[in-house]
ROROFI-213896 format. One line per 10 residues: their letters; for each residue x, z, y of N, C-alpha, C, CB. Coordinates in nm, 3 decimals, m for minus. Glycine has a CB too. Layout:
<recs>
a	X,Z,Y,X,Z,Y,X,Z,Y,X,Z,Y; ...
</recs>
This chain:
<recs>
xxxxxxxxxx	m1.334,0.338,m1.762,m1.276,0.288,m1.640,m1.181,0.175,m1.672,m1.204,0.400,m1.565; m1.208,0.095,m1.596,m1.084,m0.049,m1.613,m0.966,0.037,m1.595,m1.084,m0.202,m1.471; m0.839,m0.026,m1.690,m0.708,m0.044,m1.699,m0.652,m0.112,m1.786,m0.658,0.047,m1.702; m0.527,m0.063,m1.793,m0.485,m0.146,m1.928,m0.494,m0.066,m2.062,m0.329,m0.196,m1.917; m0.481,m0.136,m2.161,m0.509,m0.054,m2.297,m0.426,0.083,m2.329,m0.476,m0.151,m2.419; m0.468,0.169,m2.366,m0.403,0.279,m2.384,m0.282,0.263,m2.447,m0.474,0.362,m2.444; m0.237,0.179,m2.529,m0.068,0.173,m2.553,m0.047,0.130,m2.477,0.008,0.115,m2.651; m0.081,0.043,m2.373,0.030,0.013,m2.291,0.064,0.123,m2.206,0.006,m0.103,m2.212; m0.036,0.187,m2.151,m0.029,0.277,m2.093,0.043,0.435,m2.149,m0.146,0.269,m2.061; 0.056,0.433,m2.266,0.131,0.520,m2.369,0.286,0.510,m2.340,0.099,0.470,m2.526
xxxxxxxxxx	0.272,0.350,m2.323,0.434,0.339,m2.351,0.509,0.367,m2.214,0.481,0.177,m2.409; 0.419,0.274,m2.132,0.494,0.290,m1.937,0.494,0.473,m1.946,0.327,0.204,m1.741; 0.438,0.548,m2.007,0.410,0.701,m1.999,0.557,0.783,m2.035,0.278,0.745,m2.120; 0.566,0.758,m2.154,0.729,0.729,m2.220,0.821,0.728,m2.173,0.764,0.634,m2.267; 0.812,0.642,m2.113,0.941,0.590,m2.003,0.930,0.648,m1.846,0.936,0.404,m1.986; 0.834,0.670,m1.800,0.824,0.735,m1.677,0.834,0.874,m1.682,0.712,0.704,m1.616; 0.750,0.938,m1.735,0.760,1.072,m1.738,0.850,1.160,m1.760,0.700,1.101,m1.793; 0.958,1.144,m1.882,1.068,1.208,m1.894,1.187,1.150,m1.773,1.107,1.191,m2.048; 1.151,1.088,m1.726,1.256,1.012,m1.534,1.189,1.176,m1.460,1.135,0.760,m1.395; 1.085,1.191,m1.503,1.023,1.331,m1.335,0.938,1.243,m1.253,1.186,1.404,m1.183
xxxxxxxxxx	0.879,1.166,m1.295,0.838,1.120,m1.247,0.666,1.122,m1.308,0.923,1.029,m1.235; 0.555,1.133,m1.238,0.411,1.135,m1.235,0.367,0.966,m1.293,0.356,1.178,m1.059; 0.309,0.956,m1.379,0.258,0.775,m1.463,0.108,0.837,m1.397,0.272,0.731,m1.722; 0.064,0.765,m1.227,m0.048,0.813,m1.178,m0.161,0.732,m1.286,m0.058,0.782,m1.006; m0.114,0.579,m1.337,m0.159,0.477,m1.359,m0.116,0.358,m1.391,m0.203,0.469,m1.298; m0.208,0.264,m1.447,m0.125,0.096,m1.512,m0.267,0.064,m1.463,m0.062,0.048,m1.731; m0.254,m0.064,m1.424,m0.343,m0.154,m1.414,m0.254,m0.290,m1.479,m0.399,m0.160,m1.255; m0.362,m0.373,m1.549,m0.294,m0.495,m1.643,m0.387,m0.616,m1.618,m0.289,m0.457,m1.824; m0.321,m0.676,m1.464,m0.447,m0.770,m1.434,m0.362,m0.895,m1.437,m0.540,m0.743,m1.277; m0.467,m1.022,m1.486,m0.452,m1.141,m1.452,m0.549,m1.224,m1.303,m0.478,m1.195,m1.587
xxxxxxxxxx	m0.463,m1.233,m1.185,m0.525,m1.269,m1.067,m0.630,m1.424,m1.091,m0.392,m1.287,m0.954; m0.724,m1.454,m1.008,m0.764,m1.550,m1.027,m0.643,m1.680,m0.975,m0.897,m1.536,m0.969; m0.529,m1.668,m0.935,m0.456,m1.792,m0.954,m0.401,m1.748,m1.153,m0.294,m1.807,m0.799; m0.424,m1.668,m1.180,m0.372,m1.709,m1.362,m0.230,m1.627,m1.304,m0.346,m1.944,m1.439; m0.167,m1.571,m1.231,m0.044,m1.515,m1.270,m0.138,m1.326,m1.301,0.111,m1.541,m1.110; 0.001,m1.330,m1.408,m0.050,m1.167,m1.462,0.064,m1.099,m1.363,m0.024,m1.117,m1.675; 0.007,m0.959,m1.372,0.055,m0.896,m1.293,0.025,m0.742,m1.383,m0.006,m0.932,m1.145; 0.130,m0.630,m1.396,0.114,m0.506,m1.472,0.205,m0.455,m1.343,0.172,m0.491,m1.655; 0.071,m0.341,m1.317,0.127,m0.249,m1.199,0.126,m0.137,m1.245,0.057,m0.242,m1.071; 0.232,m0.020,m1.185,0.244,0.081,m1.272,0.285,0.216,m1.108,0.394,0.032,m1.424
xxxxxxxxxx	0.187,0.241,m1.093,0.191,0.348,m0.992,0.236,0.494,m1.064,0.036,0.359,m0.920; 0.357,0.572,m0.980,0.423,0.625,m0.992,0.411,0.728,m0.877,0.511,0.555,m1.018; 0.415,0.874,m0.948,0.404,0.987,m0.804,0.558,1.106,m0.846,0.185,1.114,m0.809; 0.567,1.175,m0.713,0.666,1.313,m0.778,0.651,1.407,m0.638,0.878,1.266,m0.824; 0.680,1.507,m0.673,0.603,1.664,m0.581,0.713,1.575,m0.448,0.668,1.920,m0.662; 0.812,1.520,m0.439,0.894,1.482,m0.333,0.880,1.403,m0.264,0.981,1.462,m0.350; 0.783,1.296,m0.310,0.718,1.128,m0.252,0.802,1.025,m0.341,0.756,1.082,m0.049; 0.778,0.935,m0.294,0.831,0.790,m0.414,0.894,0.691,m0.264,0.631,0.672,m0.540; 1.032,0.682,m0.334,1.113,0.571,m0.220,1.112,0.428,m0.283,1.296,0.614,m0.189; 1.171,0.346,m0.214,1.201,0.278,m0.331,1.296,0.264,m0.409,1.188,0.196,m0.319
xxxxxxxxxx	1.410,0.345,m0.382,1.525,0.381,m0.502,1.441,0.420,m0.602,1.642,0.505,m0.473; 1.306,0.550,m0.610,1.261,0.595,m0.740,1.178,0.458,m0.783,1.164,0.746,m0.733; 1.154,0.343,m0.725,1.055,0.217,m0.772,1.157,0.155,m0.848,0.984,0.106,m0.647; 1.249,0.131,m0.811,1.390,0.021,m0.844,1.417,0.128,m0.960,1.551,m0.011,m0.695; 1.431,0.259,m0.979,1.484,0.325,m1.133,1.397,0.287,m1.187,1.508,0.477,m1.168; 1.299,0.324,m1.217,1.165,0.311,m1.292,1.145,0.134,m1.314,1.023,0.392,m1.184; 1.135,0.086,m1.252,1.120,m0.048,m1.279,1.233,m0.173,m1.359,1.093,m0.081,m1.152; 1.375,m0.020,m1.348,1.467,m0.100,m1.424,1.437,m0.042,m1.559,1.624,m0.090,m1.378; 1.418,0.061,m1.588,1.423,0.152,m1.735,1.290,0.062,m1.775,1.401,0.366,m1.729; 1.187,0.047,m1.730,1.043,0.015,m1.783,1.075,m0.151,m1.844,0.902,0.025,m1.634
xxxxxxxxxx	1.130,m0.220,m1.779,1.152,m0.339,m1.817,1.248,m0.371,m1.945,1.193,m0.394,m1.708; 1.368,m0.283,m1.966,1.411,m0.281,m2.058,1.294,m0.224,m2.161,1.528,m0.223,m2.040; 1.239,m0.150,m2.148,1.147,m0.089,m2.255,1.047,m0.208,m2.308,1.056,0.043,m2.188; 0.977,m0.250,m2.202,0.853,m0.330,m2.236,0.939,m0.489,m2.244,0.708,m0.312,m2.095; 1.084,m0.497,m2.225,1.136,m0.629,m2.312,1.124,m0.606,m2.443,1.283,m0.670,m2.293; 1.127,m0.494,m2.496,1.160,m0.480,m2.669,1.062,m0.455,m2.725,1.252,m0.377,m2.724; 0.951,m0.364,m2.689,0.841,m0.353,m2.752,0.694,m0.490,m2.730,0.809,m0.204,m2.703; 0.714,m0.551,m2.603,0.674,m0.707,m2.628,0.533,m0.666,m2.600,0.707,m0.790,m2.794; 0.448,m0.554,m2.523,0.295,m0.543,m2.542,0.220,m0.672,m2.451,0.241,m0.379,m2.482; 0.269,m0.727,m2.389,0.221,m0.847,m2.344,0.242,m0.968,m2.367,0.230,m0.852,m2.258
xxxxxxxxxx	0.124,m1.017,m2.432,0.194,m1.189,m2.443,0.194,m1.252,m2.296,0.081,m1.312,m2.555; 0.306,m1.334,m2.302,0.318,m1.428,m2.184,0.362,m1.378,m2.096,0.218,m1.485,m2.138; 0.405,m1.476,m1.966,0.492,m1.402,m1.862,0.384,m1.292,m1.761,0.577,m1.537,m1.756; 0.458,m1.237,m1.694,0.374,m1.140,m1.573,0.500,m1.071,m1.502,0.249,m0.997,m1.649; 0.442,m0.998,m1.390,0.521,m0.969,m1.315,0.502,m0.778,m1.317,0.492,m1.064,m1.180; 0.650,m0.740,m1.316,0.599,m0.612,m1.272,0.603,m0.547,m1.176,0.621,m0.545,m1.321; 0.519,m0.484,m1.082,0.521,m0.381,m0.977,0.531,m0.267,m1.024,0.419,m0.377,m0.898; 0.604,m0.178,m0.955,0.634,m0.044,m0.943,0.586,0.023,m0.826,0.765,m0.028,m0.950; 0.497,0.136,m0.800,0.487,0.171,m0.659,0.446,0.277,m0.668,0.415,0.100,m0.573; 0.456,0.355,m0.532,0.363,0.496,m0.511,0.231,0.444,m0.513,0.385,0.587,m0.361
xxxxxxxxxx	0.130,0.531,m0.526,m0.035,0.511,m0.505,m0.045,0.488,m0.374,m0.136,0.636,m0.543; 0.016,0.550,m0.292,m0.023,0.515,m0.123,m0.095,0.621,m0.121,m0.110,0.368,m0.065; m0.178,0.583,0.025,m0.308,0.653,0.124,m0.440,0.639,m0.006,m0.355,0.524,0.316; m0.454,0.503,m0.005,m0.574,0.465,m0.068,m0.527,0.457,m0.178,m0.647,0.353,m0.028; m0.464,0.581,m0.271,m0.449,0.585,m0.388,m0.581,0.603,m0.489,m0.359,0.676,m0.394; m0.512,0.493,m0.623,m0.608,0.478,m0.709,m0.699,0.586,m0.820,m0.550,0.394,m0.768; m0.757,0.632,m0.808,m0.798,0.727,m0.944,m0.852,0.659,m1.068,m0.914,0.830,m0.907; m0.766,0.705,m1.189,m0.787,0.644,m1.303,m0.820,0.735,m1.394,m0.688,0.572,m1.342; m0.830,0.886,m1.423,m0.879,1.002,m1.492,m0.959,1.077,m1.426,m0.788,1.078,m1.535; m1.021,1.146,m1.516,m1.121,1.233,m1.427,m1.008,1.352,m1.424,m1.299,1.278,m1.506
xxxxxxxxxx	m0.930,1.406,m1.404,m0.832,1.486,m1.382,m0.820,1.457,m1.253,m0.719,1.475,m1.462; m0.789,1.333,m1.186,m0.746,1.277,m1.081,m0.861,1.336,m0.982,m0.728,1.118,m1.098; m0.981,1.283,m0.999,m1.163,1.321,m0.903,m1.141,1.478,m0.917,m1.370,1.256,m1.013; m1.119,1.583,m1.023,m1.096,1.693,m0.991,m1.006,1.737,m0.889,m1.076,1.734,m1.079; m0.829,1.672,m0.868,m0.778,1.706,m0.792,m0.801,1.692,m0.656,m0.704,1.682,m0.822; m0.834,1.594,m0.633,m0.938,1.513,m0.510,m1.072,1.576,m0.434,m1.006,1.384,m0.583; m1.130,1.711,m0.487,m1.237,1.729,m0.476,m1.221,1.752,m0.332,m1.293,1.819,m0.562; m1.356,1.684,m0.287,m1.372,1.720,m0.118,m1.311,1.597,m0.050,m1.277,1.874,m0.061; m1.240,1.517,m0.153,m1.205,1.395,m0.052,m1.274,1.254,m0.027,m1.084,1.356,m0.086; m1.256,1.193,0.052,m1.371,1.069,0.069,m1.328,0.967,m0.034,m1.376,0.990,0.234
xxxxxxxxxx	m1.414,0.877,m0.134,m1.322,0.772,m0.198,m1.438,0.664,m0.201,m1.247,0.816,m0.362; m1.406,0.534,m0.223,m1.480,0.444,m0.272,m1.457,0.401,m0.392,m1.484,0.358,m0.204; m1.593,0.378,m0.435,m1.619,0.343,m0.626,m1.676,0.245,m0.618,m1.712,0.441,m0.735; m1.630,0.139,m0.710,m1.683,0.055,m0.794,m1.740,0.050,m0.944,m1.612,m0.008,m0.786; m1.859,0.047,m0.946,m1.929,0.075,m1.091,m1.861,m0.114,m1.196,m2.182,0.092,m1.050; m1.871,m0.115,m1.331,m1.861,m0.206,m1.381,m1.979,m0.251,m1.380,m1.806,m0.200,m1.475; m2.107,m0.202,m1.379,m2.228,m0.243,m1.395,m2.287,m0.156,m1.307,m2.278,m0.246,m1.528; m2.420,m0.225,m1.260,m2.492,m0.166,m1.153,m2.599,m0.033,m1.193,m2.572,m0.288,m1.088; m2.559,0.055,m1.117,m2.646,0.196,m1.136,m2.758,0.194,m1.034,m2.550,0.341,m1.109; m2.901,0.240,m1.047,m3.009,0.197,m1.002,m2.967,0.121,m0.890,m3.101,0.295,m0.979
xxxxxxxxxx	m2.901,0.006,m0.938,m2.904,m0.122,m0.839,m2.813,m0.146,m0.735,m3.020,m0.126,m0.772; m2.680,m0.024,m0.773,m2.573,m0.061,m0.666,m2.498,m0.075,m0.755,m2.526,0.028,m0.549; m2.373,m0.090,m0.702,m2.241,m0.085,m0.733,m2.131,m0.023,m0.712,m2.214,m0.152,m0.718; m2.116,m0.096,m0.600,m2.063,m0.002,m0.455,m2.127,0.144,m0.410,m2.097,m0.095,m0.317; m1.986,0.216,m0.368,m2.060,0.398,m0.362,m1.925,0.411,m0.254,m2.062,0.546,m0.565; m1.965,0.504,m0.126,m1.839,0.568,m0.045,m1.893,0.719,m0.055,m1.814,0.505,0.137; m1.822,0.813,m0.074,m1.886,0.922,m0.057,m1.793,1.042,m0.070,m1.993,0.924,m0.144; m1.771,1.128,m0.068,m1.704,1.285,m0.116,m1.707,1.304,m0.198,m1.733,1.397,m0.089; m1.592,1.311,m0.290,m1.601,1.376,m0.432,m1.601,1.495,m0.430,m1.506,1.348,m0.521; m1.755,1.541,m0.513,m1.796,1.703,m0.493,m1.779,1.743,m0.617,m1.950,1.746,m0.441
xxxxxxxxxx	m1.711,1.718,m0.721,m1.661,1.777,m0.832,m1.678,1.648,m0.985,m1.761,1.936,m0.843; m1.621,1.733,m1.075,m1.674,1.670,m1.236,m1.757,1.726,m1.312,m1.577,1.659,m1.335; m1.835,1.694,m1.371,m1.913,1.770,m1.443,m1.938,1.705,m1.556,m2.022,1.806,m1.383; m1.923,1.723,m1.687,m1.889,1.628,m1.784,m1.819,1.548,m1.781,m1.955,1.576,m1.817; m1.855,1.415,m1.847,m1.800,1.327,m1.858,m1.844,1.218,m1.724,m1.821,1.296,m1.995; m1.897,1.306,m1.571,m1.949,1.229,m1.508,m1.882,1.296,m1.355,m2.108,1.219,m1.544; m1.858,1.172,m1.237,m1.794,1.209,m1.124,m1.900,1.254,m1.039,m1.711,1.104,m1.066; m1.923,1.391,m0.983,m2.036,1.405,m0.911,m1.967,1.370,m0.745,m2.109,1.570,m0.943; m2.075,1.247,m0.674,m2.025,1.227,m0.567,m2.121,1.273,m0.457,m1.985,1.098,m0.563; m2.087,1.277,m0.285,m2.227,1.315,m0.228,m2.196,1.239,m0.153,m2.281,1.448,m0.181
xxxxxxxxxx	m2.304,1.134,m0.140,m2.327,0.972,m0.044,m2.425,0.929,m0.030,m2.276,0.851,m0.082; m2.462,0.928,0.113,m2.591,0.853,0.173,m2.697,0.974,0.142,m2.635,0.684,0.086; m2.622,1.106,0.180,m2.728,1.258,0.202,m2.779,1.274,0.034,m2.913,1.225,0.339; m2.670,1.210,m0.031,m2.760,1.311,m0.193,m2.657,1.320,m0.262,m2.901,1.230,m0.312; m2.673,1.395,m0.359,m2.563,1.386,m0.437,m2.542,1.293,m0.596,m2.546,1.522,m0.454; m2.456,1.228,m0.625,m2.528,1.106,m0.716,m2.388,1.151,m0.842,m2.531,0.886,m0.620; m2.442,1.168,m0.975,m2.343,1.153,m1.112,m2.334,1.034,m1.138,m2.384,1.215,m1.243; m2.218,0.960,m1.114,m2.120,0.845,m1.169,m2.081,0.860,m1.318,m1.981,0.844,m1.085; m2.148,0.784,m1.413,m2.070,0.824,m1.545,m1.919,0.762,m1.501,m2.146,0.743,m1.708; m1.856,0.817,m1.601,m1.705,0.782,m1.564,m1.671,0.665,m1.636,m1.598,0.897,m1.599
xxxxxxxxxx	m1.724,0.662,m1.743,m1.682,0.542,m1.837,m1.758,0.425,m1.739,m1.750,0.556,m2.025; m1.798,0.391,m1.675,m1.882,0.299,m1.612,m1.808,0.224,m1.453,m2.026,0.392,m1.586; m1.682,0.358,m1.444,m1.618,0.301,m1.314,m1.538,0.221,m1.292,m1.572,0.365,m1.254; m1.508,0.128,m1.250,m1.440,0.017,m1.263,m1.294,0.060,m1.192,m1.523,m0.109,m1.197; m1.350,0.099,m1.044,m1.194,0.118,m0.977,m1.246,0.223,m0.912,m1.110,m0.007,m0.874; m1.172,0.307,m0.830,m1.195,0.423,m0.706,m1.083,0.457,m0.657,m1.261,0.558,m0.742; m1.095,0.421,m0.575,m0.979,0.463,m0.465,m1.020,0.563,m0.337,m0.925,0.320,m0.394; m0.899,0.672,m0.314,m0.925,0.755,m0.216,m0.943,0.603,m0.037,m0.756,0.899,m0.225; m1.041,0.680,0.017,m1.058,0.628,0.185,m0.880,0.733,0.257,m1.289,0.722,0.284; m0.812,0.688,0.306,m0.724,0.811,0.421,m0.799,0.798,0.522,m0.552,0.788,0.477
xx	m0.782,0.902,0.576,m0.871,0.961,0.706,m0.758,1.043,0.775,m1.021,1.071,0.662; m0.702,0.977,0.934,m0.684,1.032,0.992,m0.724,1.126,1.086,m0.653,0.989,0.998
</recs>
């Protein structure tokens, strides 16, 4: 699954987790205008304000000033996952089961990409989803992004 490299993601882990705070995820993107951007979604059993964005985003920055895992400038976000929160482990599709999400494959599986459907469990190393009346295994290593749909 796209993210950022596992140290980086090691380190934002480090620093978030012993705060009480949930490291849902890092994403480590450069936008097509060329500015980088390292987002670092953050959860806790209480919800996320932005006082807990502003702690976290002050401790993380001191951290990732000294250890330097990015060359060049970028910006950092701090945030809850939201509604249309992101799934980045298959831990995540387990907790989720039964909920609606959309997937993006990195490469096309018999010829899609794009998938909306119910996550009906994990089974291996693969997301079993049920969309468009069947049920279809997503390898996991193959998913690019997935995000929950909210449904009011």
């Amino acid at each position: 699954m796209k993210g950022a490299e596992s140290k980086l993601t090691d380190l934002v882990r480090a620093v978030v987790e012993p705060m009480g705070y949930e490291c849902v995820g890092v994403e480590h993107d450069t936008g097509s205008t060329g500015a980088a951007v390292l987002r670092v979604y953050i959860d806790h059993a209480d919800g996320i304000g932005l006082d807990d964005c502003e702690a976290v985003s002050h401790q993380l920055s001191g951290a990732l000033d000294v250890a330097d895992p990015i060359a060049g400038q970028y910006d950092l976000e701090v945030s809850s996952p939201g509604l249309d929160r992101p799934l980045f482990q298959l831990e995540h599709f387990r907790r989720f089961i039964g909920a609606r999400v959309r997937i993006r494959l990195a490469e096309k599986l018999d010829g899609r990409r794009r998938f909306d459907g119910r996550i009906a469990g994990v089974e291996g190393d693969a997301v079993l989803l049920d969309a468009d009346g069947e049920r279809l295994a997503l390898p996991f290593a193959r998913i690019d992004t997935a995000r929950l749909v909210p449904e009011f």
